[in-house]
PALUMFI-701728 format. One record per residue: residue in three letters; x, z, y of N, C-alpha, C in turn. Coordinates in steps of 0.02 Angstrom, whole numbers, padded with zeros to 5 digits, always signed. Atoms other than C-alpha are relative to their C-alpha. Layout:
N
ALAXZYXZYXZY;...
//
This chain:
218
UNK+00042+00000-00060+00000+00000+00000+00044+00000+00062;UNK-00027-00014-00061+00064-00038+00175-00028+00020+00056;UNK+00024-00042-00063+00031+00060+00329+00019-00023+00070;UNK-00008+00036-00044+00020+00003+00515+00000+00069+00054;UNK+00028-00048-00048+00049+00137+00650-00019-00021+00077;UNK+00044+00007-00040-00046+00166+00795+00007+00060+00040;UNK-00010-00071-00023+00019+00275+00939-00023+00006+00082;UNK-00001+00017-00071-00015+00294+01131+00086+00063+00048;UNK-00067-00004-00055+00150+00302+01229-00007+00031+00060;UNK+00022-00038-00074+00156+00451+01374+00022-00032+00056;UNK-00016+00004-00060+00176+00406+01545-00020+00021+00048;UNK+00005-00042-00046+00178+00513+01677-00044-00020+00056;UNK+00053+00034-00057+00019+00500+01801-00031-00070-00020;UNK+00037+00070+00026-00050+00364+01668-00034+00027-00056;UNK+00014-00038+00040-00151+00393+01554+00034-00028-00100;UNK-00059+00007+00077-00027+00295+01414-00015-00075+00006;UNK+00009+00062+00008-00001+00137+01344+00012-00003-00104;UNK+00002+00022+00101-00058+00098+01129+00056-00061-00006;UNK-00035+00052+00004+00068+00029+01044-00027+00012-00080;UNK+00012+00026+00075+00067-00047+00852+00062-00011-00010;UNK-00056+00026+00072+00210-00060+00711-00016-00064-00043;UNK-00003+00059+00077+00225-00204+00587-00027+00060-00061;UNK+00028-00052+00081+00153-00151+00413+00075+00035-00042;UNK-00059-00061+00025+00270-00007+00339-00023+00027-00077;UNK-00015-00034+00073+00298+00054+00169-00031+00091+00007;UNK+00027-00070-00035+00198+00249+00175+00045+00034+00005;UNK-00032-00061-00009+00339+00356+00169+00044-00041+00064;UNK-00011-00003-00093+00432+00265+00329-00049-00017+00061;UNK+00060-00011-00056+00265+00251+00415-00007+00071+00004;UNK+00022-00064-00036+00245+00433+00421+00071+00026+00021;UNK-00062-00004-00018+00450+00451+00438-00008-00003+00075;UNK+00017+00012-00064+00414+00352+00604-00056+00038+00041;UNK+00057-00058+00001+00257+00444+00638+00018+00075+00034;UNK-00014-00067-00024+00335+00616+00648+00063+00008+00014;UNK-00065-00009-00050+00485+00560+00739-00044-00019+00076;UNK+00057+00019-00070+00355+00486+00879-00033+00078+00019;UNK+00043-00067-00051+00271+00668+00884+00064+00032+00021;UNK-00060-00039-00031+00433+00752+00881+00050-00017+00068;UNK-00006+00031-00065+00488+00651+01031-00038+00028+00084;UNK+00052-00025-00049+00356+00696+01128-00003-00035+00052;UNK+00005+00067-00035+00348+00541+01192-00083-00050-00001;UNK+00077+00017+00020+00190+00490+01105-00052+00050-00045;UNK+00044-00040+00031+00041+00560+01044-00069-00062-00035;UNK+00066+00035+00032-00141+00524+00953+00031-00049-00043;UNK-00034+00069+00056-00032+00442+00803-00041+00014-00054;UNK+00023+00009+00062-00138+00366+00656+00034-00068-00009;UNK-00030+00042+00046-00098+00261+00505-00058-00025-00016;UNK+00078+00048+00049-00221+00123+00448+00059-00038-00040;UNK-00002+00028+00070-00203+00060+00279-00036-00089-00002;UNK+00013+00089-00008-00216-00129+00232-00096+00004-00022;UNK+00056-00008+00002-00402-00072+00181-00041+00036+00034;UNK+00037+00009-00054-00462-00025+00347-00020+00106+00010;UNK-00007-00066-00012-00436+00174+00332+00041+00028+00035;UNK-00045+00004-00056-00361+00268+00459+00018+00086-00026;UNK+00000-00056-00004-00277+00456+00446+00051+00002+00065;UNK-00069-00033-00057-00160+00573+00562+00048+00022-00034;UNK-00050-00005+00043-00008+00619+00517-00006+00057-00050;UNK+00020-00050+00057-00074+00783+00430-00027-00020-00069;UNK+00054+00044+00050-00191+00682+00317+00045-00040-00025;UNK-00048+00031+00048-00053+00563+00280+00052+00019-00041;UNK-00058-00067+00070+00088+00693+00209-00044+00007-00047;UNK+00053-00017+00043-00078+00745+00113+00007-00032-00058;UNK+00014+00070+00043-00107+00564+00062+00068-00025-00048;UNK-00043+00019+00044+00057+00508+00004+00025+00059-00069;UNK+00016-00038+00041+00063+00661-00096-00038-00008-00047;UNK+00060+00013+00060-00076+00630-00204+00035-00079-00014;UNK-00014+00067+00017-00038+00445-00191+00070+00007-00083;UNK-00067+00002+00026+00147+00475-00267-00006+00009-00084;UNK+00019-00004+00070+00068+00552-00433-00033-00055-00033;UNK+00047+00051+00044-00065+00399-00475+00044-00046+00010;UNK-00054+00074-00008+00009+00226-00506-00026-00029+00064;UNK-00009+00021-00092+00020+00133-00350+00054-00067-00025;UNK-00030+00062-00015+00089-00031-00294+00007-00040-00076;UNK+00014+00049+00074+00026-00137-00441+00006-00063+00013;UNK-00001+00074+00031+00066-00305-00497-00019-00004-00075;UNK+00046+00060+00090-00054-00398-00654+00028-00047+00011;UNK+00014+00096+00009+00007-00562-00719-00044+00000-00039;UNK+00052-00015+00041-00141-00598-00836+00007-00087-00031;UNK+00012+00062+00034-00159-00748-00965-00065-00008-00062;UNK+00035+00019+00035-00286-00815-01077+00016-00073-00045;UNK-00009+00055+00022-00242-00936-01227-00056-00014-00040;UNK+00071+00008+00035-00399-01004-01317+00015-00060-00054;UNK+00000+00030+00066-00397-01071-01491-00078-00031-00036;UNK+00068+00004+00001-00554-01178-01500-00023-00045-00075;UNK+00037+00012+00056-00567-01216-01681-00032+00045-00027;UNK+00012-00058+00002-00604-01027-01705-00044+00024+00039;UNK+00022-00037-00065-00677-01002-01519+00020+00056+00013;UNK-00020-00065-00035-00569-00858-01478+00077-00014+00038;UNK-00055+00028-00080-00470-00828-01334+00060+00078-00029;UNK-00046-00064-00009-00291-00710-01330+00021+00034+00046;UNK+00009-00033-00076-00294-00604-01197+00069+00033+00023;UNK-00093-00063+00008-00094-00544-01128-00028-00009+00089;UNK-00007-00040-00046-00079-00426-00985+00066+00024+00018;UNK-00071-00032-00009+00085-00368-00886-00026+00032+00055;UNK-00010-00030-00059+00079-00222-00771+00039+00040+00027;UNK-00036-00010-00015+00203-00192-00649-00028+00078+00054;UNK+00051-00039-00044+00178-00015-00564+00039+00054+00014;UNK-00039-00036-00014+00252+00124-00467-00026+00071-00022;UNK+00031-00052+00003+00210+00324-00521+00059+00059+00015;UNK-00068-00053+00003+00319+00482-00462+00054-00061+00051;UNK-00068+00029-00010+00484+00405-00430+00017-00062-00027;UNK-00013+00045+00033+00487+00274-00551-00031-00064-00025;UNK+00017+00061+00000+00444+00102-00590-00021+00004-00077;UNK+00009+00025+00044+00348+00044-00756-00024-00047-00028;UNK+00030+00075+00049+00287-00103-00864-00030+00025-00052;UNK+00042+00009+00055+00150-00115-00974-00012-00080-00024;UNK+00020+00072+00037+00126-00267-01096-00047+00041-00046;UNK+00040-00025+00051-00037-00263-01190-00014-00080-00007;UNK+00044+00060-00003-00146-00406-01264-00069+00027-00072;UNK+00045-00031+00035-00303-00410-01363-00025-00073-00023;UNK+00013+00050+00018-00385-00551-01470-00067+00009+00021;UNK+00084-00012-00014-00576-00581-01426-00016-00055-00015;UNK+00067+00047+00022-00706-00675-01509-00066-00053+00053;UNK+00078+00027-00023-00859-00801-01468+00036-00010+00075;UNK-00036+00034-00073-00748-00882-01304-00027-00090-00003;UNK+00008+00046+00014-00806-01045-01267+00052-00075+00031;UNK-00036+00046-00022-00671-01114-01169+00063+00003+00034;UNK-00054-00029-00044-00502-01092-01080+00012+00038+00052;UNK+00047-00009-00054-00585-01064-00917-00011+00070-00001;UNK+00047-00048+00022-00690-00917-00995+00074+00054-00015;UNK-00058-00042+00021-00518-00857-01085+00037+00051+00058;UNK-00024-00022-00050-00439-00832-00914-00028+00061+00020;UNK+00044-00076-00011-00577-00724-00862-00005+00071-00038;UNK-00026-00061+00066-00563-00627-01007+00042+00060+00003;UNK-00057-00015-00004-00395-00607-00987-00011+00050+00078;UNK+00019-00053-00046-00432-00530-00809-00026+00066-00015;UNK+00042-00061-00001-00585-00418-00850+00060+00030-00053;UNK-00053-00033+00056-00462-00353-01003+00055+00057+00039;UNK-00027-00034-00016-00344-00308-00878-00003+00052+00057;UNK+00058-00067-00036-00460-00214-00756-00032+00066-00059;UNK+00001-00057+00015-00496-00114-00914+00070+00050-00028;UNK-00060-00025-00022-00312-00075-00904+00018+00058+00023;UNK-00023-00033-00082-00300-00012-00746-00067+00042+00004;UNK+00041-00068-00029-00481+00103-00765+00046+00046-00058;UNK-00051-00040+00041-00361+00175-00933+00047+00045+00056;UNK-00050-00029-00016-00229+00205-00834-00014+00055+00068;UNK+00025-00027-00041-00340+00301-00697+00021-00013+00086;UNK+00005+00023-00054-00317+00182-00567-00060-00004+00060;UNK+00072-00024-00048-00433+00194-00405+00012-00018+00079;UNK-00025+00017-00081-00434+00148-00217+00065-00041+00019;UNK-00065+00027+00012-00297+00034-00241+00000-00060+00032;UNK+00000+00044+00000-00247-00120-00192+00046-00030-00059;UNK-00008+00030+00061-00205-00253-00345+00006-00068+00036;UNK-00024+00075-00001-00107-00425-00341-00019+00004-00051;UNK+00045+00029+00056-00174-00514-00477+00053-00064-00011;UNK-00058+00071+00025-00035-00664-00542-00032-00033-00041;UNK+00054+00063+00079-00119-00797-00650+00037-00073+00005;UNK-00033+00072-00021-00057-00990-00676-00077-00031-00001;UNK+00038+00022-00016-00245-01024-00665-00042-00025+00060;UNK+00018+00002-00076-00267-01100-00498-00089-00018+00012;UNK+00071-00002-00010-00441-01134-00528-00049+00078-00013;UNK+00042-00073+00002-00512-00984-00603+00027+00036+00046;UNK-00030-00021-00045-00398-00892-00465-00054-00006+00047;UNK+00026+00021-00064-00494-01001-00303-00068+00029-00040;UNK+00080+00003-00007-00652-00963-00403-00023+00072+00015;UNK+00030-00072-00024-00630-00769-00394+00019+00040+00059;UNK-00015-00027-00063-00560-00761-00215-00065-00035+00036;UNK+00054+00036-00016-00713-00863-00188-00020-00064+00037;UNK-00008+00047-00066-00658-01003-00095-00023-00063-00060;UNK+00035+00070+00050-00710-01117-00248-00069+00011-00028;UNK+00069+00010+00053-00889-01145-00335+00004+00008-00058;UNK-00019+00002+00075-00922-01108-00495-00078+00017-00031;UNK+00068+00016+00036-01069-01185-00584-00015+00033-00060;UNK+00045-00015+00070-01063-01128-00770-00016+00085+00018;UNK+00015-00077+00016-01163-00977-00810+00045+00050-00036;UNK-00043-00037+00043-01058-00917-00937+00067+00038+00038;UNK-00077-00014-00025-00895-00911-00824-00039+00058+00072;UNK+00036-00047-00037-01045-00832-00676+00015+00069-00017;UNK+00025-00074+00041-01078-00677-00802+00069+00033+00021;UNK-00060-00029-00001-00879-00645-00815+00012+00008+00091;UNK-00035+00017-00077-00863-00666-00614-00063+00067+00011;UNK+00064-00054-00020-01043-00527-00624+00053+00073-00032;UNK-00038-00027+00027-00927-00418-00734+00066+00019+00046;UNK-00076+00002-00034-00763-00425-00634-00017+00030+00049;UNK-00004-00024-00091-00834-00386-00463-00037+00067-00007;UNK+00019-00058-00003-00933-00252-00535+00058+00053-00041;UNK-00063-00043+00001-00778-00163-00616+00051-00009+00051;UNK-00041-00018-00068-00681-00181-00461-00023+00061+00052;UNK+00014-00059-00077-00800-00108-00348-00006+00076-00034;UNK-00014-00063+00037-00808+00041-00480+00067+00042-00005;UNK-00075-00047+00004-00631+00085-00478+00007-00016+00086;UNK-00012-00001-00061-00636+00041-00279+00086-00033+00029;UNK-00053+00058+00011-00507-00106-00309-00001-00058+00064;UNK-00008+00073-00032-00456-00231-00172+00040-00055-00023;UNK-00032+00037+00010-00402-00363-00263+00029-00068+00034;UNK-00056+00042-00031-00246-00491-00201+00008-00047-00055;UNK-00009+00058+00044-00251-00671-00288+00067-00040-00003;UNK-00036+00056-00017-00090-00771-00309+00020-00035-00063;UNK-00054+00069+00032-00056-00928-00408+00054-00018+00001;UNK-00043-00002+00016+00079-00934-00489+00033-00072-00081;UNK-00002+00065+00049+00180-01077-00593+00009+00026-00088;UNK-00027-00023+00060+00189-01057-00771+00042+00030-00024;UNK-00067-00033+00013+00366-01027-00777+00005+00054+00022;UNK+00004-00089-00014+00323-00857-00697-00053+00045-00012;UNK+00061-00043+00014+00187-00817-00796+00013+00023-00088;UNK-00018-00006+00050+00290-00801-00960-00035+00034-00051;UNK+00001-00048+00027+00275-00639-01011-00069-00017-00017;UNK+00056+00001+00052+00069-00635-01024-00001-00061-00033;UNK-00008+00082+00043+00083-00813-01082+00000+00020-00066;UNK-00021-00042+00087+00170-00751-01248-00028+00059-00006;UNK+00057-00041+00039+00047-00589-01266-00060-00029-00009;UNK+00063+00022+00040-00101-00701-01277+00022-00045-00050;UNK-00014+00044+00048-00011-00826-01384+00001+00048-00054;UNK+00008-00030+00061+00025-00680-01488-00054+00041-00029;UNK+00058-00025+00012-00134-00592-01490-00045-00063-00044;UNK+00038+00056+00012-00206-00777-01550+00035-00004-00094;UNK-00030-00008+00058-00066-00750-01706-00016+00072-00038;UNK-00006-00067+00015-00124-00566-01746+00047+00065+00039;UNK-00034-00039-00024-00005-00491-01661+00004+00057+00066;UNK+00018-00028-00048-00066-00331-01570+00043+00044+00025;UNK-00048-00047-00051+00039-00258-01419-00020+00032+00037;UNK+00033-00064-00070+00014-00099-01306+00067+00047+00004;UNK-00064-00018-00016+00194-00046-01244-00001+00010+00082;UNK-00027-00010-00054+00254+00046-01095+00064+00019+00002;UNK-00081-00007-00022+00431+00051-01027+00015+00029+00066;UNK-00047-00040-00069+00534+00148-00882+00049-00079+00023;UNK-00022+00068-00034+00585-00035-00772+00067+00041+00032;UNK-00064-00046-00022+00786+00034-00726-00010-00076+00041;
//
C-alpha cells in the first residue's frame, strides 16, 4: 500500500499553505510525517491511502502496526490450462507477499471439472486464487493480479464486454468475493514468458499433480 501525505505549512500572519508528497511506502510516510510535526513547521498532517482513506499520524503508527502482522503488498500471477477432451481446466496460482519482516511465495494449483473453455479456465484460475487470499486472512488490501490473459484481464477491469453467460456467472462470483474480503483489485497483462511459474501449476494440476507450498523469498 502506498501513502500520500498531506500537511499545511506554518507561516507567520497566514493562515498556511497545503502541501502534498508523491506516493510513499507506509513506514517513510509516517517517518516524514513525524519529522514535519517535530519541526514545527507544519501541522494538520494526514496520510491517504491509494483507497481513498485518510488517518493522522497517531492512527497511522496504529495502522502500520496491525498492517505489518497481515500479509500486505501482494502480487497473484494466476493461470488456467484447459484440457477440452475431458472439459477440465488446471488452475496454478503464485503469491508474492510481504508479512512481519519477510517476504513469501505461495505456489498452489487445483484441477476442476465441467470447464467449458479456456476463457472460463482463466476465471477459474482467478476466483481459485481469491480463495487463496480469504485462507490466508487477507482483507482491505490492495491486489495486483498478473495474468497472460489480455482478454479475460480487459473483461474484469471492465473496459471490455463480455457476452457469454457462463464467463458472466464467474465475473458475478469474482466481484462478489472481492467486495467480501474488501479487495481493490490491480489488473496487469503480462507476456507469457512472465507468467511461467502459474503456467506450469495448471499444466501440472491438468497431470495430477497437486501443489500447496510456501517458502521464505531470501
Amino acid at each position: 500500500m502506498k501513502y500520500k501525505l498531506e500537511w499545511t505549512y506554518k507561516i507567520k500572519g497566514n493562515e498556511g499553505v497545503i502541501f502534498h508528497s508523491d506516493w510513499l511506502d507506509g513506514e517513510a510516510a509516517l517517518i516524514v510525517g513525524e519529522d514535519i510535526e517535530k519541526s514545527g513547521k507544519g501541522r494538520d498532517v494526514l496520510y491517504h491511502d491509494e483507497m481513498g482513506t485518510s488517518w493522522n499520524t497517531k492512527e497511522m503508527r496504529k495502522l502500520l502496526t496491525e498492517i505489518e502482522e497481515d500479509p500486505h503488498d501482494l502480487t497473484v500471477y494466476f493461470d488456467g490450462g484447459f484440457n477440452k477432451a475431458v472439459y477440465q481446466a488446471g488452475l496454478g496460482a503464485v503469491i508474492y507477499y510481504k508479512q512481519g519482516k519477510k517476504k513469501y511465495r505461495i505456489r498452489a494449483n487445483e484441477l476442476f471439472h465441467e470447464i467449458e473453455n479456456n476463457n472460463e479456465a482463466e476465471y477459474a484460475a482467478l476466483y481459485f486464487t481469491l480463495n487463496l487470499l480469504e485462507e490466508m486472512g487477507v482483507h482491505h488490501m490492495i491486489c495486483e493480479f498478473k495474468g497472460d490473459s489480455q482478454g479475460v484481464l480487459m473483461q474484469l477491469k471492465g473496459d471490455w464486454p463480455c457476452y457469454e453467460d457462463n464467463l458472466n456467472r464467474w465475473l458475478d462470483r469474482i466481484e462478489e468475493k472481492m467486495k467480501k474480503l474488501s479487495i481493490e483489485a490491480r489488473y496487469s497483462p503480462i507476456p507469457r514468458t512472465e507468467n511461467k511459474e502459474a503456467d506450469k501449476l495448471a499444466t501440472q494440476a491438468l497431470e495430477g499433480k497437486i501443489i500447496h507450498s510456501k517458502m521464505q523469498v531470501i
